[in-house]
Every structure is written in C-alpha cells, then in structure tokens.
PQR file of N, CA, C, O and H, with PARSE charges and radii, in Angstrom:
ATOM      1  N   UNK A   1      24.318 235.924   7.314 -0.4000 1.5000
ATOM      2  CA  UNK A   1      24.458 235.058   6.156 -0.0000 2.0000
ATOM      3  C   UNK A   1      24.139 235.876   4.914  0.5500 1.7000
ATOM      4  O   UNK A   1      23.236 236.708   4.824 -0.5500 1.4000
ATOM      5  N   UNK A   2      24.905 235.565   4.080 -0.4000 1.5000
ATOM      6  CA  UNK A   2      24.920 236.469   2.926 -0.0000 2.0000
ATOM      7  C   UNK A   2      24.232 235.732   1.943  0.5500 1.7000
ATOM      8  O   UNK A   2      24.049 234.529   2.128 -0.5500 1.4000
ATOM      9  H   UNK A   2      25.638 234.889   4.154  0.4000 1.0000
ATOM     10  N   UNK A   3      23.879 236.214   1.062 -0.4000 1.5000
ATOM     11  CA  UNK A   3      22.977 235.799  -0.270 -0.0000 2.0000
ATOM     12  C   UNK A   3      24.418 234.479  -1.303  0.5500 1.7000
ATOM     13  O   UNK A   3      24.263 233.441  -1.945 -0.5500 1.4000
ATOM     14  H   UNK A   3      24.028 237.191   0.912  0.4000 1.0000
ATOM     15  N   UNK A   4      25.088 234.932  -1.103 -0.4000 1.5000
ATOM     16  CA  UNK A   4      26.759 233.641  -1.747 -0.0000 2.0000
ATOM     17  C   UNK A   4      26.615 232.780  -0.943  0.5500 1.7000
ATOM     18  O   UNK A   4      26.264 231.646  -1.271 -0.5500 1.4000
ATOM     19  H   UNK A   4      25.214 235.776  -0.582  0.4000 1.0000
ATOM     20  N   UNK A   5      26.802 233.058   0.018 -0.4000 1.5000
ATOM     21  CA  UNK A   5      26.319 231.746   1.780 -0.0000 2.0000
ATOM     22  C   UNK A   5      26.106 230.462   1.353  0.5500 1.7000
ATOM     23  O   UNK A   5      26.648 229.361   1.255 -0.5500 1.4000
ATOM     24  H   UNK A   5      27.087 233.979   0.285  0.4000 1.0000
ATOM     25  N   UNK A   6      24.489 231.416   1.015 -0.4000 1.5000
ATOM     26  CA  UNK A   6      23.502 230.989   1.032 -0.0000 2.0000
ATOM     27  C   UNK A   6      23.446 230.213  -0.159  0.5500 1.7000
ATOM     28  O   UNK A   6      23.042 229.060  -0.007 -0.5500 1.4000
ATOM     29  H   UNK A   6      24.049 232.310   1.095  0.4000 1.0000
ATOM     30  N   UNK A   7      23.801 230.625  -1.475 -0.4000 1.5000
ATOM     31  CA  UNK A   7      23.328 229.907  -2.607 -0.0000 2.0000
ATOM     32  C   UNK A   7      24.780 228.483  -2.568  0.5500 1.7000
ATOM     33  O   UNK A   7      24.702 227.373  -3.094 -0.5500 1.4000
ATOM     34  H   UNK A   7      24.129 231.561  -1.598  0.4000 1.0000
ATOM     35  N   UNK A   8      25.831 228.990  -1.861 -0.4000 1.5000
ATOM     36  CA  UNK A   8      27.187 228.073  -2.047 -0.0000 2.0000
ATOM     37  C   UNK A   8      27.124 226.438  -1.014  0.5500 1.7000
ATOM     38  O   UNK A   8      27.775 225.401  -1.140 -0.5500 1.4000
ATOM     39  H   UNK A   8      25.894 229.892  -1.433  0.4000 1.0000
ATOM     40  N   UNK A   9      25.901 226.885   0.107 -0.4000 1.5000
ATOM     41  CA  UNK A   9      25.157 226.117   0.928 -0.0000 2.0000
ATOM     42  C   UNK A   9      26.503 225.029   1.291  0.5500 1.7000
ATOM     43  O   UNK A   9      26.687 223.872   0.915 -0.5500 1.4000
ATOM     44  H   UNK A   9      25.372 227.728   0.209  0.4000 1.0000
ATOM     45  N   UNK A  10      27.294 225.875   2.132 -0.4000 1.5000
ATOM     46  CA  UNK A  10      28.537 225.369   2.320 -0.0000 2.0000
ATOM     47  C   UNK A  10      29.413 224.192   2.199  0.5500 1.7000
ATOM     48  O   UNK A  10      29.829 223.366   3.012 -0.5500 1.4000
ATOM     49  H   UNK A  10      27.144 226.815   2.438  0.4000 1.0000
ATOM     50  N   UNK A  11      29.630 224.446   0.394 -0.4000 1.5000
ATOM     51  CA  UNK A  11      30.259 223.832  -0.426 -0.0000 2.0000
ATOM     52  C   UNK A  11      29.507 223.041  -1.669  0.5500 1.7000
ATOM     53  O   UNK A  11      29.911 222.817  -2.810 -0.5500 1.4000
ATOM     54  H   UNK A  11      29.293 225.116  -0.267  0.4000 1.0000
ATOM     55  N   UNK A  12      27.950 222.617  -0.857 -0.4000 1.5000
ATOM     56  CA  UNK A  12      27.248 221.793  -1.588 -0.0000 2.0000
ATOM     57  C   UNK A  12      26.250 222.326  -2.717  0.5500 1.7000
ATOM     58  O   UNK A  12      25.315 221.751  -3.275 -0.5500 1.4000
ATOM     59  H   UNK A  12      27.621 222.798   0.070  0.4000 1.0000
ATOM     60  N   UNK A  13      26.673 223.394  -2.840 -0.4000 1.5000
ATOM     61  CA  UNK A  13      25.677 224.083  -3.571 -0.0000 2.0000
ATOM     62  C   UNK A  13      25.222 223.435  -4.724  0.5500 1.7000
ATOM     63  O   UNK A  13      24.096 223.022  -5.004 -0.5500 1.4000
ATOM     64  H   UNK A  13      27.432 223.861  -2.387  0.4000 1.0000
ATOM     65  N   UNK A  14      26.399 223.406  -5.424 -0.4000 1.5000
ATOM     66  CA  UNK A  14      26.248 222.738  -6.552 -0.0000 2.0000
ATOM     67  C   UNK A  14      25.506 221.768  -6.927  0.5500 1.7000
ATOM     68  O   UNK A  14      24.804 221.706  -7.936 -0.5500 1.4000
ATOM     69  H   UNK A  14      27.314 223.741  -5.196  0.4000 1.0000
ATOM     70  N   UNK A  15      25.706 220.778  -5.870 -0.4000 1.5000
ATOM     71  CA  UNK A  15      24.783 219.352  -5.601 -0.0000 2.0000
ATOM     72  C   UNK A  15      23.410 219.743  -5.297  0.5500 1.7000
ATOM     73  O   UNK A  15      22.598 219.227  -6.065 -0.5500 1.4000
ATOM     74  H   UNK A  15      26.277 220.829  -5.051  0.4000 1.0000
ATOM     75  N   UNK A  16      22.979 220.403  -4.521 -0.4000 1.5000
ATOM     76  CA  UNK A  16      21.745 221.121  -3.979 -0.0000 2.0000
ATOM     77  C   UNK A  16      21.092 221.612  -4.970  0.5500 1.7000
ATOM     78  O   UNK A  16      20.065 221.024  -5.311 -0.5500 1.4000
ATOM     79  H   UNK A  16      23.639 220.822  -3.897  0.4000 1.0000
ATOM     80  N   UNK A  17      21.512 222.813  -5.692 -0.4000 1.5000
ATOM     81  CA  UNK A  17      20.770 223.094  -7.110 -0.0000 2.0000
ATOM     82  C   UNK A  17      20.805 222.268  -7.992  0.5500 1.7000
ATOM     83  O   UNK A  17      19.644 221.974  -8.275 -0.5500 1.4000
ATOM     84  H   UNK A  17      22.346 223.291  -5.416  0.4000 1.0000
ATOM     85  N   UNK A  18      21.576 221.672  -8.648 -0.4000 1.5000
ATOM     86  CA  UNK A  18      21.361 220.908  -9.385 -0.0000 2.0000
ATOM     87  C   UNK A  18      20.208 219.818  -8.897  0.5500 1.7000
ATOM     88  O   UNK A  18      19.390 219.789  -9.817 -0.5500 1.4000
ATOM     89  H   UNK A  18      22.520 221.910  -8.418  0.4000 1.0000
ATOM     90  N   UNK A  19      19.905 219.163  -8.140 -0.4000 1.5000
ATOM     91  CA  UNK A  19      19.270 217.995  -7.530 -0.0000 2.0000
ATOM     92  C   UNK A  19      17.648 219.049  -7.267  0.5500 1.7000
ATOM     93  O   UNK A  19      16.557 218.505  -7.439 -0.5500 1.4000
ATOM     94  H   UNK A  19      20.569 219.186  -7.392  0.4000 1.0000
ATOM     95  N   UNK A  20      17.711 220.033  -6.992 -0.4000 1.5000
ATOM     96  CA  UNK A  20      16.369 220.970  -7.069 -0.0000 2.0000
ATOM     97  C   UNK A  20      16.057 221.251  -8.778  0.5500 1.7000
ATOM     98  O   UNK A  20      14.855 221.369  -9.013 -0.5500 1.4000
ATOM     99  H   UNK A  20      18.597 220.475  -6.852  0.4000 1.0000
ATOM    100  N   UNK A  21      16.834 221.355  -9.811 -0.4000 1.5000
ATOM    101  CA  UNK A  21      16.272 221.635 -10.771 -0.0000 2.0000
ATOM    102  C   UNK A  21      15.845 220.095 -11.614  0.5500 1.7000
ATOM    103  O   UNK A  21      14.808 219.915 -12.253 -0.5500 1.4000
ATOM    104  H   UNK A  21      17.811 221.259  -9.621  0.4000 1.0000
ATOM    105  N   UNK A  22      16.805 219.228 -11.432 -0.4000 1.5000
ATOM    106  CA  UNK A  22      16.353 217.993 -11.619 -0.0000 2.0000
ATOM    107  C   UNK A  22      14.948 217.506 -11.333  0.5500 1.7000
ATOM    108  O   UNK A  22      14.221 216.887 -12.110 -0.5500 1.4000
ATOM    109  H   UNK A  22      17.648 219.375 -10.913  0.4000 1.0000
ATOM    110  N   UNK A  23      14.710 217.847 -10.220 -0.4000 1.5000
ATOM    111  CA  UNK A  23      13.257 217.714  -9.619 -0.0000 2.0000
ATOM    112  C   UNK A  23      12.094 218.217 -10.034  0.5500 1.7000
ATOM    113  O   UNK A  23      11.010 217.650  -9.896 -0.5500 1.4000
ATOM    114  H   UNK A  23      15.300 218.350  -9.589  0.4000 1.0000
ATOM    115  N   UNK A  24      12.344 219.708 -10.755 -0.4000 1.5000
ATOM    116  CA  UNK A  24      11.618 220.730 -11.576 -0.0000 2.0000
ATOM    117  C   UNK A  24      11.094 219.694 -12.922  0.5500 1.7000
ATOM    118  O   UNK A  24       9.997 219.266 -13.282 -0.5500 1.4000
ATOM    119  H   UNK A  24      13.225 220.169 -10.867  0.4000 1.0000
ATOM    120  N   UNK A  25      12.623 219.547 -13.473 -0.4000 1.5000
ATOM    121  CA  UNK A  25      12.098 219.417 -14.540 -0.0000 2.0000
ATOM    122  C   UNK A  25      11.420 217.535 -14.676  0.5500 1.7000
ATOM    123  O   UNK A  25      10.791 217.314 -15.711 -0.5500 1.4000
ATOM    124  H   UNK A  25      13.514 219.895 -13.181  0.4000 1.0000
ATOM    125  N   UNK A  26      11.542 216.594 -13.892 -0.4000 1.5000
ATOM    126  CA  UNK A  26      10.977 215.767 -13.704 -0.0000 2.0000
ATOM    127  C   UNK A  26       9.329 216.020 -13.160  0.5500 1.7000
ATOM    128  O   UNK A  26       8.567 215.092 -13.429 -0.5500 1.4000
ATOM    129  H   UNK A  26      12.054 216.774 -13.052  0.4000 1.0000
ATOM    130  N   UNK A  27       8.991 216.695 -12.737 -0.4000 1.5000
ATOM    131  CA  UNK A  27       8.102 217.157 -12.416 -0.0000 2.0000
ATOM    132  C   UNK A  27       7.263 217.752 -13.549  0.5500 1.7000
ATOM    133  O   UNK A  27       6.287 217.310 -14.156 -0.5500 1.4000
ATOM    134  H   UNK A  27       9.610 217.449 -12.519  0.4000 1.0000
ATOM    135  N   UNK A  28       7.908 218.821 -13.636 -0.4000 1.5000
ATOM    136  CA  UNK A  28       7.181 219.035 -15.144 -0.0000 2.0000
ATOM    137  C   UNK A  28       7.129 218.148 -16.164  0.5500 1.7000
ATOM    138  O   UNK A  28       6.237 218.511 -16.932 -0.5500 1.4000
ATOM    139  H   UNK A  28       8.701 219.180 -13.142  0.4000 1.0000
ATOM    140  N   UNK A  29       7.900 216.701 -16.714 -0.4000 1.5000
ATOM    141  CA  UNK A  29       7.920 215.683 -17.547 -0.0000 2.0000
ATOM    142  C   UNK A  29       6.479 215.195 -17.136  0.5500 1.7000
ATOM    143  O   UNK A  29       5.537 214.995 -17.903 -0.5500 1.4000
ATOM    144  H   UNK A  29       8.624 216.406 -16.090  0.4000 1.0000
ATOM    145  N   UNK A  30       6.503 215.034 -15.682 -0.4000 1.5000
ATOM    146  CA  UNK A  30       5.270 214.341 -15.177 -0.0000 2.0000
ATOM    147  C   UNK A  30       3.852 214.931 -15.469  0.5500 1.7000
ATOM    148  O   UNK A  30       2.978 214.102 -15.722 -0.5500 1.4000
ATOM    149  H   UNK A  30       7.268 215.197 -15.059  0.4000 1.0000
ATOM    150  N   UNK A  31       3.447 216.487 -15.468 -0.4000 1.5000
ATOM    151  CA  UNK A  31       2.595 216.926 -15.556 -0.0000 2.0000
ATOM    152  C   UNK A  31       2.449 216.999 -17.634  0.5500 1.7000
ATOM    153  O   UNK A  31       1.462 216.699 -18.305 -0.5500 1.4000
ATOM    154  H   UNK A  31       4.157 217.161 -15.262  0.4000 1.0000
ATOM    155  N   UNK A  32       3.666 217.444 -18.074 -0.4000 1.5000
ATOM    156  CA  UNK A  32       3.492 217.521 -19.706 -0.0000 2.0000
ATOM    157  C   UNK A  32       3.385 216.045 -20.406  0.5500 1.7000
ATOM    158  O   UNK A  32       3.272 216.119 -21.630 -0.5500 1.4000
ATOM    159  H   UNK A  32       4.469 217.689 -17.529  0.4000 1.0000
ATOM    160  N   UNK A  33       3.398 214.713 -19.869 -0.4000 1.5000
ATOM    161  CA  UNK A  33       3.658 214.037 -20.710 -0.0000 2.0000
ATOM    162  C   UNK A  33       2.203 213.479 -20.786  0.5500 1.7000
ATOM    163  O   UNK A  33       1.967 213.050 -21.916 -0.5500 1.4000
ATOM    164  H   UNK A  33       3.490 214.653 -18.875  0.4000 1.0000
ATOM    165  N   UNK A  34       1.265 213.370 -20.007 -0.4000 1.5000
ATOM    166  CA  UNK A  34       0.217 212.904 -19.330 -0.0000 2.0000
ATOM    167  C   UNK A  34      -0.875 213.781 -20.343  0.5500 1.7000
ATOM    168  O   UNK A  34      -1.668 213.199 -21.082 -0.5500 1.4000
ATOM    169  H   UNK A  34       1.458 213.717 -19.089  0.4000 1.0000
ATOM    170  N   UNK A  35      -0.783 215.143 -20.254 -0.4000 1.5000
ATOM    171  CA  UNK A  35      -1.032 216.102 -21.377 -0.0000 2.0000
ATOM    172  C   UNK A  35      -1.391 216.292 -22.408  0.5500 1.7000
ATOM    173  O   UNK A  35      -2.387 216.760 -22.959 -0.5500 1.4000
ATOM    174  H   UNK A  35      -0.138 215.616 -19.654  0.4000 1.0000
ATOM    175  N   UNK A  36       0.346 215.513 -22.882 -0.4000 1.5000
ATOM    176  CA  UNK A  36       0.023 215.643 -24.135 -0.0000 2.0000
ATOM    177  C   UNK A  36      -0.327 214.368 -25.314  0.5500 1.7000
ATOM    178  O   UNK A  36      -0.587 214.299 -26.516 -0.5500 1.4000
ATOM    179  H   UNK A  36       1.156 215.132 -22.435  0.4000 1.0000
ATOM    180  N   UNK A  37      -0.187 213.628 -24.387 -0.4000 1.5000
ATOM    181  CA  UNK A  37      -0.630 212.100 -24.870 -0.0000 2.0000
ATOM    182  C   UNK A  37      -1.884 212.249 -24.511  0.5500 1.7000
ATOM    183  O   UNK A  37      -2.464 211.433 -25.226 -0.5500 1.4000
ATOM    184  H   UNK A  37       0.024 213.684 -23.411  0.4000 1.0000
ATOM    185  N   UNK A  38      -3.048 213.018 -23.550 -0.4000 1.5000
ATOM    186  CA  UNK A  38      -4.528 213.083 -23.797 -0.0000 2.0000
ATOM    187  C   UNK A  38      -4.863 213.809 -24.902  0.5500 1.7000
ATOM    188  O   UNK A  38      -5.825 213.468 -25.590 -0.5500 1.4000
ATOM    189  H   UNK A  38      -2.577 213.681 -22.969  0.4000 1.0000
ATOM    190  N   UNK A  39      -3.930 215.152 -25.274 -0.4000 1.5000
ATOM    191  CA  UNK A  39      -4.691 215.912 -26.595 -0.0000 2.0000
ATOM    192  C   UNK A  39      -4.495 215.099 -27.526  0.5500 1.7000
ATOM    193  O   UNK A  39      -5.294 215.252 -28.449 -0.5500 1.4000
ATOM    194  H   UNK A  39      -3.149 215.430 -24.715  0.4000 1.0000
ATOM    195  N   UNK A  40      -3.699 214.226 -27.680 -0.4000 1.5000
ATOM    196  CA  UNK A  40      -3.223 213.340 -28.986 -0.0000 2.0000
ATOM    197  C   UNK A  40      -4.056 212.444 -29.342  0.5500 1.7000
ATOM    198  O   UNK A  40      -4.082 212.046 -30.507 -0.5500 1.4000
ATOM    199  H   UNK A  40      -3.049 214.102 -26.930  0.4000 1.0000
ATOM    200  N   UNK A  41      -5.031 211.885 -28.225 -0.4000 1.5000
ATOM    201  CA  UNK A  41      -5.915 210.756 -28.202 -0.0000 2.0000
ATOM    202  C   UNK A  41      -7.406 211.850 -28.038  0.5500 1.7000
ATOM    203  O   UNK A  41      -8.248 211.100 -27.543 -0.5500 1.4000
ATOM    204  H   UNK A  41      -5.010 212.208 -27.279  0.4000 1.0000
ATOM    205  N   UNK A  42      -7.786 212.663 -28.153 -0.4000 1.5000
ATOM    206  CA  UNK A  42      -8.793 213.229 -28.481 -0.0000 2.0000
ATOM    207  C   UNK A  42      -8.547 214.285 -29.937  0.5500 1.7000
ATOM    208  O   UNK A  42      -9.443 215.028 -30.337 -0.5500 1.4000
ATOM    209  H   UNK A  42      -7.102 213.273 -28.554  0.4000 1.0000
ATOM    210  N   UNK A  43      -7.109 214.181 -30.648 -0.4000 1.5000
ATOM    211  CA  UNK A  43      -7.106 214.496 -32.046 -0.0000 2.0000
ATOM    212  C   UNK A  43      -7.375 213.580 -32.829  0.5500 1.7000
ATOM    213  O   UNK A  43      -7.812 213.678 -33.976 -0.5500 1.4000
ATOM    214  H   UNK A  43      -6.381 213.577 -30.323  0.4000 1.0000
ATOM    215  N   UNK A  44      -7.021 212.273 -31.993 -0.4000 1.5000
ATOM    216  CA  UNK A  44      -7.594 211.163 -32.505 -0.0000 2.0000
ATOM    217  C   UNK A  44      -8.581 210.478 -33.186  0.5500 1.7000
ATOM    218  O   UNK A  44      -8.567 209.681 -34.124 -0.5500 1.4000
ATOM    219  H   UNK A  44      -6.666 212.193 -31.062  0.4000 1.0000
ATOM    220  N   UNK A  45      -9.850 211.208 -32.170 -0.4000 1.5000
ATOM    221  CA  UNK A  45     -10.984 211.007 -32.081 -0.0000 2.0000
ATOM    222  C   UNK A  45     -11.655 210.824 -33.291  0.5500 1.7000
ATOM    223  O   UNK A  45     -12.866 210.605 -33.299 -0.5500 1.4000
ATOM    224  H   UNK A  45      -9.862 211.855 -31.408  0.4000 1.0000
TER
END
C-alpha cells in the first residue's frame, strides 16, 4: 500500500479527511471557546 492508497482510502478520501478535520476544528471550538469567555470574565473582574 502506497502512501496515495492510503490517503485516497479507496475513493473516500475525500469524505474521510474532510470529516477528520471537521472534528479538529470542532474540537478546538470546544477547548477555545470555554477559554476565552473565562479570561473575559476575570478582565471583568
């Protein structure tokens, strides 16, 4: 299996990465939003 194979994940690639970076960046929404709405409420202060 070749490294194209592999990333083309036979045919679905597209769907596959995309649906993995989706996840990234929901993920990260989850950890930054939580964040930055606490520094905001202790600039508050």
């Amino acid at each position: 299996m070749s490294i194209g194979e592999f990333l083309a994940m036979g045919g679905y690639g597209a769907y596959v990465w995309s649906a993995y970076g989706l996840m990234v960046a929901v993920l990260a929404w989850n950890v930054a939003a939580p964040l930055a709405c606490l520094r905001r409420r202790r600039r508050e202060r």
